[in-house]
PAZAPA-4460 file (N, C-alpha, C; in steps of 0.05 Angstrom, whole numbers, plus 32768, in hexadecimal, padded with zeros to 4 digits):
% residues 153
    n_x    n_y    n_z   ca_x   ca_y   ca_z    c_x    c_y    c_z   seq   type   mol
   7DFD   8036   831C   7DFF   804B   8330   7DED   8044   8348     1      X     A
   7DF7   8049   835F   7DE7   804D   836E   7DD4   8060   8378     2      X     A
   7DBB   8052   837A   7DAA   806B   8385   7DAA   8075   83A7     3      X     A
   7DBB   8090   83A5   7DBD   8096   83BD   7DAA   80AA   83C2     4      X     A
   7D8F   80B2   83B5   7D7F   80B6   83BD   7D6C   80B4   83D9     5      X     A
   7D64   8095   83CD   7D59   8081   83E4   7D65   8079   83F1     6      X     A
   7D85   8080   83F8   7D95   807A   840D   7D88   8097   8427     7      X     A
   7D8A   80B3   841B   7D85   80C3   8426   7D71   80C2   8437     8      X     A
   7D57   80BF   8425   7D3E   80BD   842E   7D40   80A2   8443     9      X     A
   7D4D   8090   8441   7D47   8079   8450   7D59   807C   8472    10      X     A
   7D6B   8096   846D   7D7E   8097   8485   7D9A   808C   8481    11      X     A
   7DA0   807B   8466   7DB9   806E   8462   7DCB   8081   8467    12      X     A
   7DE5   806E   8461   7DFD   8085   8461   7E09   8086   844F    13      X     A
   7DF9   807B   8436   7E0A   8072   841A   7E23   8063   841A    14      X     A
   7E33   805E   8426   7E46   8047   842E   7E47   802D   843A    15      X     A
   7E41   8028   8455   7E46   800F   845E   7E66   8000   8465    16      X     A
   7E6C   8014   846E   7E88   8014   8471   7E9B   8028   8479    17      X     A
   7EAC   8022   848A   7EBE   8037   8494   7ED9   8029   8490    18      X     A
   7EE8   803F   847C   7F07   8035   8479   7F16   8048   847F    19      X     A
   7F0D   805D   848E   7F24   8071   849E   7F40   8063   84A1    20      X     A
   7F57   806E   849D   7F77   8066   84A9   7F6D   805D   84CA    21      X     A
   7F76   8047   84D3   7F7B   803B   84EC   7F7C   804A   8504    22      X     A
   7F9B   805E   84F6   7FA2   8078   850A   7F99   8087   8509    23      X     A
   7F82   8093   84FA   7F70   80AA   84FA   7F53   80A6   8509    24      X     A
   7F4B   80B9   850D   7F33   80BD   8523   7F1D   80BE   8505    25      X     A
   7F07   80B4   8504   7EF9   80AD   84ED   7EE7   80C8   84EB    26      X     A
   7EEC   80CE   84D1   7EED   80F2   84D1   7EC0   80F4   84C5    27      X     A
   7EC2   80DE   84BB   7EA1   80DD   84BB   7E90   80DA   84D8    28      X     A
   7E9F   80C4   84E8   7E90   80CC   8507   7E96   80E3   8518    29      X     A
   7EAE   80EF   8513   7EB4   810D   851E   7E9A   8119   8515    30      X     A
   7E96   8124   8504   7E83   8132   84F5   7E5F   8126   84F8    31      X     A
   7E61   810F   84FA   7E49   8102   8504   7E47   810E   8528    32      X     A
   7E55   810B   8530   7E59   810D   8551   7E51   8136   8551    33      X     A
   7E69   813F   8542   7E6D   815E   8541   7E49   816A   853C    34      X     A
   7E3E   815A   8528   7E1C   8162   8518   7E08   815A   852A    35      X     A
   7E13   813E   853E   7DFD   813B   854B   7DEA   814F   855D    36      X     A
   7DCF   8151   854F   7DB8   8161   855B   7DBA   817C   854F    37      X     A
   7DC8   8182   8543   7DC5   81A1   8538   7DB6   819F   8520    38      X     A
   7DA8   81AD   8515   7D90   81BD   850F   7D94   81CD   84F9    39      X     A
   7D93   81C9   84D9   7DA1   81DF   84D3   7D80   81F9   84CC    40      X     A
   7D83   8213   84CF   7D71   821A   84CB   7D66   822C   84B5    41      X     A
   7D46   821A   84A4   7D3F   822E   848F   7D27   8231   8493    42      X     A
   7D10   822F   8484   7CF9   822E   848A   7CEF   821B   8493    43      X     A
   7CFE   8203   8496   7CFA   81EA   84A8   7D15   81DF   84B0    44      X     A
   7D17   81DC   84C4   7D30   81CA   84CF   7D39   81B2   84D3    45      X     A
   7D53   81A6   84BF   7D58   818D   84C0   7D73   818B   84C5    46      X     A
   7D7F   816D   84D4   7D8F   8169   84E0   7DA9   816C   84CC    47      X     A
   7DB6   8166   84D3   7DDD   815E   84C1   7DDE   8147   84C1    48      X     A
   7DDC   8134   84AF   7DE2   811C   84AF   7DFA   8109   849A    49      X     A
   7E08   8103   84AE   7E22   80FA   849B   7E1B   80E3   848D    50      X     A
   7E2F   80E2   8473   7E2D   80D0   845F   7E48   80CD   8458    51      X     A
   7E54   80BB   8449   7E67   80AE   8438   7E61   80A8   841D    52      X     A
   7E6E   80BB   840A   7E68   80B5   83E8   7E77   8099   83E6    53      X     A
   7E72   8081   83DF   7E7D   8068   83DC   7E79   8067   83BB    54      X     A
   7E72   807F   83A4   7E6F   806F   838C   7E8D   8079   8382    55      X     A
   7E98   8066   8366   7EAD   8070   835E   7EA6   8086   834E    56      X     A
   7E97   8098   8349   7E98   80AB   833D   7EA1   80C2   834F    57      X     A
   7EAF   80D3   833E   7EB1   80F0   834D   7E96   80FB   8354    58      X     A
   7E97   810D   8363   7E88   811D   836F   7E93   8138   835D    59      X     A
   7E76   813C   8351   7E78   8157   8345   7E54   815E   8336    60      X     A
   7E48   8178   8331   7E31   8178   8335   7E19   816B   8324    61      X     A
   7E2B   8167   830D   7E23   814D   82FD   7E20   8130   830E    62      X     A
   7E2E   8125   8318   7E2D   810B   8323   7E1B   810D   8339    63      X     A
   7E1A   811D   8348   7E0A   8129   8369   7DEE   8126   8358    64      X     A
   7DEB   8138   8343   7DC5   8130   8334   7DC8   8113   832B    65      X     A
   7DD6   8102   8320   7DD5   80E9   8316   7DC7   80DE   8338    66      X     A
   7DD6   80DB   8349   7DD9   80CE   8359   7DBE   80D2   8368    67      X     A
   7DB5   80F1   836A   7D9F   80F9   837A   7D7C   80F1   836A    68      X     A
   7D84   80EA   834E   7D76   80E0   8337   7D61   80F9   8332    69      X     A
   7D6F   8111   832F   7D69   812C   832B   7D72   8135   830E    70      X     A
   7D57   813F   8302   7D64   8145   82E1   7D6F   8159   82E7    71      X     A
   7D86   8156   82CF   7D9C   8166   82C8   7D9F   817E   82CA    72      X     A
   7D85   8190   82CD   7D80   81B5   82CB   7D7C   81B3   82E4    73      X     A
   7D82   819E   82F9   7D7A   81A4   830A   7D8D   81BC   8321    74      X     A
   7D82   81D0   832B   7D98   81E8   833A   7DAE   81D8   8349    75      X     A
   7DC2   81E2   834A   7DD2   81DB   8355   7DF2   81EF   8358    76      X     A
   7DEC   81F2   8372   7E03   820B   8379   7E19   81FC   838B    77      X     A
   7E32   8209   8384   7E49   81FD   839F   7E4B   821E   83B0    78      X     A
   7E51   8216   83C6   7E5D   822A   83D5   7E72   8226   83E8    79      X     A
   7E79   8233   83FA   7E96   822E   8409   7E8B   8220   8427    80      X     A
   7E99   8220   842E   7E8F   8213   844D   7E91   822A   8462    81      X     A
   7E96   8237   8453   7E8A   8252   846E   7E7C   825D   8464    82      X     A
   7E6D   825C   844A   7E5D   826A   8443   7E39   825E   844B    83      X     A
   7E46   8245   844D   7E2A   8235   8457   7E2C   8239   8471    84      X     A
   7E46   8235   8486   7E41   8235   849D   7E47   8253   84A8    85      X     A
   7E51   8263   84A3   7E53   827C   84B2   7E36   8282   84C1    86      X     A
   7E27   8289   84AC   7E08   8296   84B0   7E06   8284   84D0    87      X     A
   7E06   8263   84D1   7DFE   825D   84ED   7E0D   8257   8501    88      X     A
   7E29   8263   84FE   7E3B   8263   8510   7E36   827E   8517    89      X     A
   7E31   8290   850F   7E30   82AF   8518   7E25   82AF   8535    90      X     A
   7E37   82B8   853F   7E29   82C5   8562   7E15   82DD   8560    91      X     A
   7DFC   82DF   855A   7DF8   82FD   8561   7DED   8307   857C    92      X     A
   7DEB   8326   8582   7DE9   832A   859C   7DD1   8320   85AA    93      X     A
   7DBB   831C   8594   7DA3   831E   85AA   7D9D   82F5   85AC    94      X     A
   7DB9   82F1   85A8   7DAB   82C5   85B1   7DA9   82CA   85CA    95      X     A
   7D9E   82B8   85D1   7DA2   82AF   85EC   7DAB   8296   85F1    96      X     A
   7DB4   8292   8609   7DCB   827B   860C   7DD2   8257   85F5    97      X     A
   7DB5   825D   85F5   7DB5   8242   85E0   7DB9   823D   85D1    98      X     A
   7DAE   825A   85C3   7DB5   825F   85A7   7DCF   8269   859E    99      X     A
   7DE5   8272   85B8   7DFD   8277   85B3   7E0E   8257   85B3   100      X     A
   7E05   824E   85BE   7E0D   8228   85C3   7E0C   8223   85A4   101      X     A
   7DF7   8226   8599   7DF4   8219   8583   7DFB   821A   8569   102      X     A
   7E07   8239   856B   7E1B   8249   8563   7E32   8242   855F   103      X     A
   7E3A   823A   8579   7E58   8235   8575   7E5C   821C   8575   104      X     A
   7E48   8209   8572   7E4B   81E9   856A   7E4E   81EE   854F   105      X     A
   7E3C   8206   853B   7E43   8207   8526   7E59   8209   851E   106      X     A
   7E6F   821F   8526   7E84   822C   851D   7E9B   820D   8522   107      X     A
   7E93   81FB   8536   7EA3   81EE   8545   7E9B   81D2   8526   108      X     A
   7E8E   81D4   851F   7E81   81BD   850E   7E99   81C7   84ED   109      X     A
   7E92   81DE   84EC   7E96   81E7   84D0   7EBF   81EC   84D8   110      X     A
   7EBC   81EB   84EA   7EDF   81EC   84F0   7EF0   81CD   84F5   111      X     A
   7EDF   81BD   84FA   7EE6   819C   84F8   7EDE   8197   84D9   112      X     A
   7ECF   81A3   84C4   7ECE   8191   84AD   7EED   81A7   84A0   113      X     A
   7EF1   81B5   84A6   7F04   81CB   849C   7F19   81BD   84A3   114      X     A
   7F22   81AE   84BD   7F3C   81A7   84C4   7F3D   817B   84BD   115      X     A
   7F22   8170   84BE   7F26   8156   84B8   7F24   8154   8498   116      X     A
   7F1E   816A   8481   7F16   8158   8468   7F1D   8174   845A   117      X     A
   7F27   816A   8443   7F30   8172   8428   7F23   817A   8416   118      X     A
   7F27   8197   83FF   7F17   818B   83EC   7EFA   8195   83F6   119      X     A
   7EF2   819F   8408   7ED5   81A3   8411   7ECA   81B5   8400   120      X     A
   7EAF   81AD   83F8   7E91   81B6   83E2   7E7E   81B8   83F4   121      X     A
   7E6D   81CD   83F5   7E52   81CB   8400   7E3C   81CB   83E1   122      X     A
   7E33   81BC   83D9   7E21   81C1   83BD   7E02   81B6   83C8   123      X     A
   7DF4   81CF   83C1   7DD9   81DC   83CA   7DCD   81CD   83B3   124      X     A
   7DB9   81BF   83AF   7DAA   81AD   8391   7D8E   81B7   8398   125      X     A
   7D81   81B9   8381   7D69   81C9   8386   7D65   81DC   8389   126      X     A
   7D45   81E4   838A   7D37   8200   8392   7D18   81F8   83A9   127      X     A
   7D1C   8205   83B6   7D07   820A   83C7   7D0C   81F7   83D5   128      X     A
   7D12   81DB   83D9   7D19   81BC   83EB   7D38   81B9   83DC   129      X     A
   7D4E   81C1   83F8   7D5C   81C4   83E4   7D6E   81AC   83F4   130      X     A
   7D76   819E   83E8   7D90   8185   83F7   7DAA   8195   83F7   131      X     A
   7DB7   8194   8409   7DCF   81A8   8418   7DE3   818F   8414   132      X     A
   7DF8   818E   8406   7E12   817F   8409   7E2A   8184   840E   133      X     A
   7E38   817F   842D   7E50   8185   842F   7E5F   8175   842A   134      X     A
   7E77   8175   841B   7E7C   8157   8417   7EA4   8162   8411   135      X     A
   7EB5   8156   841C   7ED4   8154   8416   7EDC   8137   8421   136      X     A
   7EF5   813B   841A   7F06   811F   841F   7F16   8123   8436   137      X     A
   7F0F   8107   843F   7F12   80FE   8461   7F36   80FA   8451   138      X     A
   7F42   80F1   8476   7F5C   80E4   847A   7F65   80CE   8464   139      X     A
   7F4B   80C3   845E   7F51   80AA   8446   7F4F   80AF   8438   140      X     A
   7F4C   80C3   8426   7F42   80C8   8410   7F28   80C4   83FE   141      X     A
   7F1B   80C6   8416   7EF7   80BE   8412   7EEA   80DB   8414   142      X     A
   7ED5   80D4   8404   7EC3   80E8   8402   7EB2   80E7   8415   143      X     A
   7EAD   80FD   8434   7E9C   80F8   8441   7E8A   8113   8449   144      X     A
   7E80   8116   845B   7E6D   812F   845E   7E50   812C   8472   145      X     A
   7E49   8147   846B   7E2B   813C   847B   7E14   8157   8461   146      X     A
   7DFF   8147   8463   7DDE   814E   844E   7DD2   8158   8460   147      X     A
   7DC1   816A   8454   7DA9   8174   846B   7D97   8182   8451   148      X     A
   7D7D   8183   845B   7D75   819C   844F   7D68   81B2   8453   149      X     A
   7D65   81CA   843C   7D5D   81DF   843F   7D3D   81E5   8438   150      X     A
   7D33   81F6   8447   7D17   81FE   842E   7D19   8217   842A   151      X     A
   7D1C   8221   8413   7D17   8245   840D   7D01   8240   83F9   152      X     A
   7CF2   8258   8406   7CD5   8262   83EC   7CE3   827F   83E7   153      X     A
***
């Protein structure tokens, strides 16, 4: 297996490779391009950063702890993709202009992984440092997405 751990921590993208269809617009740099500079926000703020699952194993919350080299009890929740992204797509009245910008880069982000990829999982691993995984299948039938994380006390 590979440790995509120290891919994380190192900035990798766990792949090394792009095999998008020819005629398709490469649905991991959409989403790289769509994430660039946004922020997601918890008790500390960290970026969206896309990755490519390249192992042959499925993706499921067993394999995600193999891979993350996280024992087995370790938490692990799925949720929907508007359930992760609503909360920071929400307009509310009192933003001000930037924070409405940033807003709707969200809604605009979580509506490109909705219309380029299949199949979409958000699975939350951990407690208190928590690794955020969005992850569905691109045009090729690849597993792609973008990580970030959370901190809740």
């Amino acid at each position: 297996m590979t440790d995509l751990r120290s891919d994380w921590e190192d900035g990798g993208d766990w792949s090394g490779g792009d095999s998008a269809e020819a005629d398709q617009p490469d649905a991991l740099a959409e989403l790289a391009t769509a994430a660039e500079g946004l922020l997601v926000m918890s008790e500390s703020d960290h970026p969206l950063e896309p990755f490519r699952w390249s192992a042959a194993d499925p993706i499921t919350p067993e394999t995600l702890l193999a891979y993350l080299q996280l024992p087995i009890d370790t938490p692990i929740e799925t949720r929907s993709l508007e359930a992760f992204f609503d909360p920071l797509a929400q307009d509310r009245e009192w933003f001000d202009d930037e924070q409405r910008v940033i807003a709707t880069r969200f809604a605009a982000l979580r509506d490109l992984i909705a219309d380029r990829l299949r199949d979409v999982t958000v699975y939350q691993v951990g407690t208190t440092r928590i690794t955020a995984l969005i992850i569905g299948r691109d045009p090729s039938d690849e597993f792609v997405g973008l990580r970030t994380s959370l901190i809740e006390t």
